[in-house]
RODO-2510 file (C-alpha; in nm, 4 decimals, decimal comma):
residues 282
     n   res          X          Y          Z
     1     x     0,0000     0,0000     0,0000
     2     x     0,2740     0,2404     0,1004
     3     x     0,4658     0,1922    -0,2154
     4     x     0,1376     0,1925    -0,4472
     5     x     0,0650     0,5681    -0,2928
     6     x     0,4185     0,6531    -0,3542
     7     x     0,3697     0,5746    -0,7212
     8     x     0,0425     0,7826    -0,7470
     9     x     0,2084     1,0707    -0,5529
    10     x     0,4974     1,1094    -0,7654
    11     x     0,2928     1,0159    -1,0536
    12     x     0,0592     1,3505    -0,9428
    13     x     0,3793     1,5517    -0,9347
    14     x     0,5107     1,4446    -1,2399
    15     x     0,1738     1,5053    -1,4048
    16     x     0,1766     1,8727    -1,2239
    17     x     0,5078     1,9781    -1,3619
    18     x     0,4183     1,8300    -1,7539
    19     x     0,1241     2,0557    -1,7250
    20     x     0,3104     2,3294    -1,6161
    21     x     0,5547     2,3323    -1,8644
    22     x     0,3110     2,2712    -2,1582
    23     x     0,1332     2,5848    -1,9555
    24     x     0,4422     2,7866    -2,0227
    25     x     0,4985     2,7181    -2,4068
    26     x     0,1685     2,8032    -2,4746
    27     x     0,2080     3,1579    -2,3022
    28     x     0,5062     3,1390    -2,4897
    29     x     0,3479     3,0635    -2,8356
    30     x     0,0864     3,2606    -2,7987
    31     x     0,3365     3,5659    -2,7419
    32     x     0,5665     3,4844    -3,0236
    33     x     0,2815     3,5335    -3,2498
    34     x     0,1645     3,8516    -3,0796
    35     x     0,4708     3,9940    -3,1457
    36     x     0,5530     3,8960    -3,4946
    37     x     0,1985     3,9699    -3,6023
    38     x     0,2871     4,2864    -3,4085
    39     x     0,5993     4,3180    -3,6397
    40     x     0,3830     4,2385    -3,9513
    41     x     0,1695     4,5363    -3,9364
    42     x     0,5166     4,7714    -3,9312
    43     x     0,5895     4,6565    -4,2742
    44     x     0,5087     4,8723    -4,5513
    45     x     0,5712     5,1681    -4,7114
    46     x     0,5221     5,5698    -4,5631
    47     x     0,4893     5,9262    -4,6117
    48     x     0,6644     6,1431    -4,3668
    49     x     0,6165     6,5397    -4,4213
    50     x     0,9805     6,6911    -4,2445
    51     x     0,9980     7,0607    -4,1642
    52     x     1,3041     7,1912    -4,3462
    53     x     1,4445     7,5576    -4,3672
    54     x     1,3284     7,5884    -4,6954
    55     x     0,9544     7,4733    -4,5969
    56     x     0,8033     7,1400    -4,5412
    57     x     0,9500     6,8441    -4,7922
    58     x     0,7958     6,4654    -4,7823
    59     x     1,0194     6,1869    -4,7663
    60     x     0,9393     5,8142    -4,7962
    61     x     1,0396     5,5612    -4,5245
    62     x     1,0128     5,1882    -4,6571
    63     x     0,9981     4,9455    -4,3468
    64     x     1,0696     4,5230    -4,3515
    65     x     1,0791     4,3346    -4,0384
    66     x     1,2615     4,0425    -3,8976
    67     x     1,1456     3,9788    -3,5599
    68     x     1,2450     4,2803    -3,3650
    69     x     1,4788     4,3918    -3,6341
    70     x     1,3443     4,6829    -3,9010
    71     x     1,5349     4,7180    -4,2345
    72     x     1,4182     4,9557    -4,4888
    73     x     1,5357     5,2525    -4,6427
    74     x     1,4381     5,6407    -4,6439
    75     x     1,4139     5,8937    -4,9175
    76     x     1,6198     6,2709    -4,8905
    77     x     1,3322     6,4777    -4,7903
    78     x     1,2349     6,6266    -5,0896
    79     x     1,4326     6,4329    -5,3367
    80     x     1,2998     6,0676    -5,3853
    81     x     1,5727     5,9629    -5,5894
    82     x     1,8353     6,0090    -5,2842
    83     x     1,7497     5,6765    -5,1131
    84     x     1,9656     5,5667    -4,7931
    85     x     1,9349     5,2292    -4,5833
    86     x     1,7911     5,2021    -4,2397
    87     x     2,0695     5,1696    -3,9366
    88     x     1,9947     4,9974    -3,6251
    89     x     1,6037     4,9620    -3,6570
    90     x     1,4296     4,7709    -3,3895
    91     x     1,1051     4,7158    -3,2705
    92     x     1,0478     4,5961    -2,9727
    93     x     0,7927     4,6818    -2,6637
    94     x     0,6133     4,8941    -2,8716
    95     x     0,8901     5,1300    -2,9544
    96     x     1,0596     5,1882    -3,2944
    97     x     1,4100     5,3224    -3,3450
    98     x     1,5949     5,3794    -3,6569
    99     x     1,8663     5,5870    -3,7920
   100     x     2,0044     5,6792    -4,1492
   101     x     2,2529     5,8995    -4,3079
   102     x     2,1337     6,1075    -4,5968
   103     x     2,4207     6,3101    -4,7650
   104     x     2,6090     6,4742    -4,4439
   105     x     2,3173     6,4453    -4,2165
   106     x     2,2080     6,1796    -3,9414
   107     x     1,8309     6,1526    -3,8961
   108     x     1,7603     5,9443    -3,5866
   109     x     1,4078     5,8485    -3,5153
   110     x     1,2258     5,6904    -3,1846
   111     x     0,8487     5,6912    -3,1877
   112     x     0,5238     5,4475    -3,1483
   113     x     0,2938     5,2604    -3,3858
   114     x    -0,0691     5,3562    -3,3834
   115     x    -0,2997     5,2232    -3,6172
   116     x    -0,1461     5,3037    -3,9746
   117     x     0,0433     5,5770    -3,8017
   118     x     0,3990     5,6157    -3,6547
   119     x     0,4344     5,9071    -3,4286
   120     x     0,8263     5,9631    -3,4438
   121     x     1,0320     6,2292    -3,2332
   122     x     1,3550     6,3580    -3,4686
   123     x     1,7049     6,4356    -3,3830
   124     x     1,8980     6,5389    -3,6904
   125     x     2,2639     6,6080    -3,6806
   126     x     2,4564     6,7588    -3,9629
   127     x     2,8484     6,8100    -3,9423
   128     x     3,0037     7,1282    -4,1863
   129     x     3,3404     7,2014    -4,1806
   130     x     3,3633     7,5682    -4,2078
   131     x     3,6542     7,7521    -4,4141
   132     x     3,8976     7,8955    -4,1913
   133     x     3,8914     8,2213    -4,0442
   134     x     4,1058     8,5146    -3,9214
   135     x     4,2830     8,6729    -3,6244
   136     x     4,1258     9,0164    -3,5409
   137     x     4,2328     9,1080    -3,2378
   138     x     4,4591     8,9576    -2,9244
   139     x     4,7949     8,8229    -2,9749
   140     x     4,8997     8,5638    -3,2090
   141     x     4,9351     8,2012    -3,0660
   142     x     4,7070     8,2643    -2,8065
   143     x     4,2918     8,1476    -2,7867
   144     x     4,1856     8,4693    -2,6642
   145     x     4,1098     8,7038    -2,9012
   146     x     3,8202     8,8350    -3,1785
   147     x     3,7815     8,5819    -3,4837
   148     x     3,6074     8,6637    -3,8391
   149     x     3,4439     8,3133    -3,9077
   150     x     3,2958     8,2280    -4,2306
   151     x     2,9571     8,0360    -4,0843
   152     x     2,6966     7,7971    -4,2948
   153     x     2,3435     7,9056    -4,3083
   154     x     2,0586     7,8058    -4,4769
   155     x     2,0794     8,1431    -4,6771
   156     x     2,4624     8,0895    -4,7590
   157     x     2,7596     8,1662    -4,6096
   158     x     2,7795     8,4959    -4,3257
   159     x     3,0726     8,6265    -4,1778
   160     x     3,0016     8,5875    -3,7754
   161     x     3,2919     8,7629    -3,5411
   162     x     3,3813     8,5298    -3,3107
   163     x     3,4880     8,6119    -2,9548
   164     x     3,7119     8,4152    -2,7157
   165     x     3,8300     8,4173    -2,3927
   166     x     4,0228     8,1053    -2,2613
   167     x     4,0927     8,0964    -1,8948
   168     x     4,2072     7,7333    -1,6857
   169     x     4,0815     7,5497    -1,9488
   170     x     3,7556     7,6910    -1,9600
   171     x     3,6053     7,9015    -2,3351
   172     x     3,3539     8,1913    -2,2538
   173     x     3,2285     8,4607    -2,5456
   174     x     3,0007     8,5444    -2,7871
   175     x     2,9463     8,5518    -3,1774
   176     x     2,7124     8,7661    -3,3724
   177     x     2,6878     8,8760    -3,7422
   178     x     2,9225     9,1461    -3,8899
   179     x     2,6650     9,2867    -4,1859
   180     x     2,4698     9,1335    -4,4982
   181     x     2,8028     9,0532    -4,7091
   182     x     2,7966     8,6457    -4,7724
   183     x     3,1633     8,6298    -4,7434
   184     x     3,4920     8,7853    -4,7538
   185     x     3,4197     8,8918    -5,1173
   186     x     3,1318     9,0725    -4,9966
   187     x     2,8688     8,8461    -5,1987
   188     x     2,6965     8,5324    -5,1088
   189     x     2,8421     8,1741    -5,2342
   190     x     2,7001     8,1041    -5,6190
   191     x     2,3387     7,9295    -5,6095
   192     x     2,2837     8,0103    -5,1988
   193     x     2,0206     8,3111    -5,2616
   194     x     2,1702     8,5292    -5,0522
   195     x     2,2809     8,5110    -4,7135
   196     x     2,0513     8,6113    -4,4029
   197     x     2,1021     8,5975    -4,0213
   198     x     2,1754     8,2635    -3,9128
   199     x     2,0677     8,2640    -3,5674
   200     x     1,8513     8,4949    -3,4068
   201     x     1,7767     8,5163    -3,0407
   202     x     1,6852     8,2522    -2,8128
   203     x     1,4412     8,3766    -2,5891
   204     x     1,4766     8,5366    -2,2693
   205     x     1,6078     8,9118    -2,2799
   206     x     1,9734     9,0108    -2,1367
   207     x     2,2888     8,7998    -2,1740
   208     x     2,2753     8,4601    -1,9961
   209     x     2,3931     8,4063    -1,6546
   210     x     2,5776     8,1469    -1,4482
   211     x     2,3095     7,8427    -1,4017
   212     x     2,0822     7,9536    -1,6606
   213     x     1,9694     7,7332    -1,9490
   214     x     2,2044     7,7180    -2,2205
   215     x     2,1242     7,9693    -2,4740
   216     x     1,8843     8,1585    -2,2527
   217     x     1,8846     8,5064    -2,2518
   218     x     2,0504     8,6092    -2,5738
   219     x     1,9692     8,9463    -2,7774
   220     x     1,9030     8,9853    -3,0935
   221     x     2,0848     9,3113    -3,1304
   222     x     2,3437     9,4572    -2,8845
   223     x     2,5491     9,7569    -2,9516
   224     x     2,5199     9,7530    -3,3299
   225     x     2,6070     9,3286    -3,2769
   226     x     2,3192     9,1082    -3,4743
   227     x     2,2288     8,7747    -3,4158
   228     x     2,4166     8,7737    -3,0683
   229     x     2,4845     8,4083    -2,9551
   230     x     2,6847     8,3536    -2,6275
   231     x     2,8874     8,0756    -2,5531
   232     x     2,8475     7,7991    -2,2743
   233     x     3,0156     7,4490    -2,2113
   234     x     3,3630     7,6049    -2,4072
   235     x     3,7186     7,4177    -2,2937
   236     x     4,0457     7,4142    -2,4405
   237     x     4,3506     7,2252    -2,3937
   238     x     4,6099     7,3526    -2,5854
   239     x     4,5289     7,4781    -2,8948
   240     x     4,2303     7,2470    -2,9079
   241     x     3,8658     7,4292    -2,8476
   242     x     3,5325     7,3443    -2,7788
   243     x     3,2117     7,5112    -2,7203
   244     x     2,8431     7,5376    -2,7999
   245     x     2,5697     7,7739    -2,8483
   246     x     2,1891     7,7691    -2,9298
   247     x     1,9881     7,9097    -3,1409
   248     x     1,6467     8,1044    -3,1181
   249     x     1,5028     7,7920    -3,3521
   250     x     1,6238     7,5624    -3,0812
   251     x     1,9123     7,4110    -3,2998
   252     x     2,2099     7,3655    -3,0648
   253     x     2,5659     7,4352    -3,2403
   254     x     2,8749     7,2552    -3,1421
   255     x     3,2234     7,3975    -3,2620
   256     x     3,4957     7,2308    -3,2521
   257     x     3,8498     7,3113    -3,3680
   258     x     4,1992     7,4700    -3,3307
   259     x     4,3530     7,8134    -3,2698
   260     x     4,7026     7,7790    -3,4764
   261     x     4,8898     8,1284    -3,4831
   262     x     4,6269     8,3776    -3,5997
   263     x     4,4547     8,1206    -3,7702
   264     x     4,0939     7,9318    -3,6127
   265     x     3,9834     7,6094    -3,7603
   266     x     3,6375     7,5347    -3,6896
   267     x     3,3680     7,2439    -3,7327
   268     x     3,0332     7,2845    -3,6708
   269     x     2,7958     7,0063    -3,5565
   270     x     2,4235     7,1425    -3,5664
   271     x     2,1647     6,9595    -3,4009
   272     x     1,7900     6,9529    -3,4170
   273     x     1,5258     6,7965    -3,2288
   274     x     1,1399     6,7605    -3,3814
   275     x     0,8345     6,5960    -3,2169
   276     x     0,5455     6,4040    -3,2958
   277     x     0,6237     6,3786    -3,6484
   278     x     0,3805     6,1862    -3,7964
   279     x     0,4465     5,8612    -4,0810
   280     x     0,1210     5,7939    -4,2964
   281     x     0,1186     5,4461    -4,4112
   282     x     0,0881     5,4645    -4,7907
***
């Protein structure tokens, strides 16, 4: 009798964890194809409508999934014929992520799909090596000092005077516009329209102060000075500089560069964040 009930209890036990287990692959199943019928309904081809400085431009995103994988490609806003693959797409708890480079611009993408719709937020970044500018004032060798600095803009190319001052490592200043000439000629770059003020003024009124936001505060005209920017985050280390300053559009610009003799070298990363950008499936 004892070894009979034995028998039945581990028989109950074993019976117990095979029903468990085929519990658990069923939840399992049953998720698998939630998900990939999830990942289905991302496939296809859409319509996105981007804000550009030259007005709104459409641009097509293709999408193909593989699990939580997205490949695909995306169309130049604008231009259809400039197509560029996907980078890193995923899907996965509800959340789509994608990047792609189009010409010398980044376009990274994070956003939700509802119904045929995909609600993105936008961070583009866009890297320009400027032509190199010229000492003005301070003395030669050293990063302080008053810089003419040919800077990109959607209307062309404007002269900005840049202003340094590098103390323990740390860059403060200020740039601002020196008149309507597109360039040291005095006319703006073939094909470019015409320059116009880059920047404009953040909001907020006088100068920005210790602890403020960056790029709070900034005039739009000071003293005769137009399209006054000032300066925050700048270092050095050597004859190595860094700083950053943001625009009244919200577009945060990173330069980056050298000081050699009476000579500054500068890149320029721009970056620009956009949300709730809608994708019409087509």
């Amino acid at each position: 009798m004892k070894k009979t009930a034995t028998v039945s209890i581990i028989q109950k036990a074993l019976s117990g964890i095979i029903f468990l287990i085929l519990f658990c692959m069923v939840l399992f199943s049953i998720a698998s194809i939630s998900e990939a019928a999830q990942n289905r309904t991302i496939n296809g081809t859409y319509l996105l409508s981007l804000s550009m400085p030259g007005g709104t431009k459409d641009s097509t995103l293709v999408l193909v999934s593989d699990g939580e994988k997205i490949t695909g490609t995306i169309s130049a806003p604008g231009d259809p014929s400039e197509v560029s693959p996907i980078r890193d797409g995923r899907y996965a708890d509800g959340k789509l992520t994608l990047s792609a480079v189009i010409g010398r611009i980044t376009y990274v993408l994070e956003g939700a799909y509802k119904g045929d719709t995909l609600i993105f937020d936008m961070t583009t970044l866009e890297t320009i090596p400027l032509d190199n500018g010229s000492r003005l004032s301070g003395k030669t060798g050293d990063i302080t000092g008053a810089y003419r600095v040919p800077v990109y803009s959607p209307g062309g190319i404007k002269e900005n005077q840049v202003e340094l001052v590098a103390e323990n490592g740390v860059i403060t200043g200020e740039m601002y516009s020196v008149g309507n000439s597109g360039g040291p000629s005095g006319g703006a770059p073939e094909g470019t329209g015409g320059a116009r003020g880059n920047m404009g003024p953040p909001p907020g009124g006088e100068g920005a102060k210790g602890g403020e936001a960056p790029g709070a505060g900034i005039n739009a005209s000071t003293g005769g000075k137009q399209d006054l920017n000032t300066f925050y985050d700048g270092t050095h280390k050597g004859n190595n500089i860094s700083f950053f300053t943001k625009t009244a559009q919200g577009s945060i610009f990173h330069f980056t560069g050298t000081v050699d003799d009476d000579t500054i070298k500068l890149t320029m990363q721009v970056t620009d964040k956009t949300s709730g950008i809608e994708a019409k499936k087509k």
